[in-house]
N, C-alpha and C positions, 0 to 999 in steps of 0.2 A: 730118185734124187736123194744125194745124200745132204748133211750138215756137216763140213768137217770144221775143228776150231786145233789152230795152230797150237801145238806145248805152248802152253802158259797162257792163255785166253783163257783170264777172269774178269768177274763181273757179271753186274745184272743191268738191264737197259729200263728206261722208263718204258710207261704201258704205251705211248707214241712211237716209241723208237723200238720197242717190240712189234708192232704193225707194220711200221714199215718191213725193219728186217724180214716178215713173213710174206709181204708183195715181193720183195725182189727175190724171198726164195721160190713163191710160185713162178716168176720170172722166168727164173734159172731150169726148174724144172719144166715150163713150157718149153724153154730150148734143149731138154734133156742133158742137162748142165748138172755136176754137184757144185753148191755154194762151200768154198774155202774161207773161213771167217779166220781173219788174223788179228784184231785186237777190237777189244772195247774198252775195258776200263785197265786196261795192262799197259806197261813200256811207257815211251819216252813222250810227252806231246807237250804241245808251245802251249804256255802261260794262257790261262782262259779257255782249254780246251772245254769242247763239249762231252768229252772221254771221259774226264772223270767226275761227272756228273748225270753218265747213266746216259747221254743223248747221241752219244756218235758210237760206230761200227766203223771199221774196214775192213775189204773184202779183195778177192784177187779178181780182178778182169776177164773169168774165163769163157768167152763167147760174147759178153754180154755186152753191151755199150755204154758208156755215162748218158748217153741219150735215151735210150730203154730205159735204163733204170728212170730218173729224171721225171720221161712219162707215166710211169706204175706211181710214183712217189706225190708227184704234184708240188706245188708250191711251199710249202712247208719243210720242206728238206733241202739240204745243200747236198749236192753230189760232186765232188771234185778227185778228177783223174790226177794220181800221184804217182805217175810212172808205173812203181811196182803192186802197188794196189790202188781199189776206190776208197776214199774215204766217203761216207756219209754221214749225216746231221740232222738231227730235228731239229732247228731254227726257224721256228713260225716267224713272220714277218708284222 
């Protein structure tokens, strides 16, 4: 399994949202999947995001489910399908 990160995916994620990102890439890898990571603290996001504060990632959909992920992830993350990618979140509750 590979890591690929789209031109122009910079940034560093908190030590939470680094853990996650490593369950869903074992994820990925359990389905013999590469993880496509398309932004963290890069590009465009709504007012308040969690992007540019190191807590959110998005990823492409490939194989995997927002439900899969969701369950590797647990309660602590937001996993929301955005058509052309997953966005996720560390937003403890």
């Amino acid at each position: 399994m590979t890591v690929w990160l789209k031109r122009g995916v910079i940034g560093d994620l908190c030590i939470a949202a680094q853990k996650g990102f490593g369950r869903v890439a074992d994820l990925y890898e359990d389905k013999g999947k590469d993880v496509f990571c398309t932004s963290i603290r890069d590009g465009n996001h709504g007012a308040g995001s969690m992007h540019y504060i190191g807590q959110a990632f998005d990823i492409r959909p490939l194989g995997v489910s927002v439900s899969e992920i969701k369950q590797v992830l647990g309660k602590d993350f937001d996993v929301v399908d955005e058509f052309n990618h997953i966005h996720i979140e560390f937003d403890p509750k």
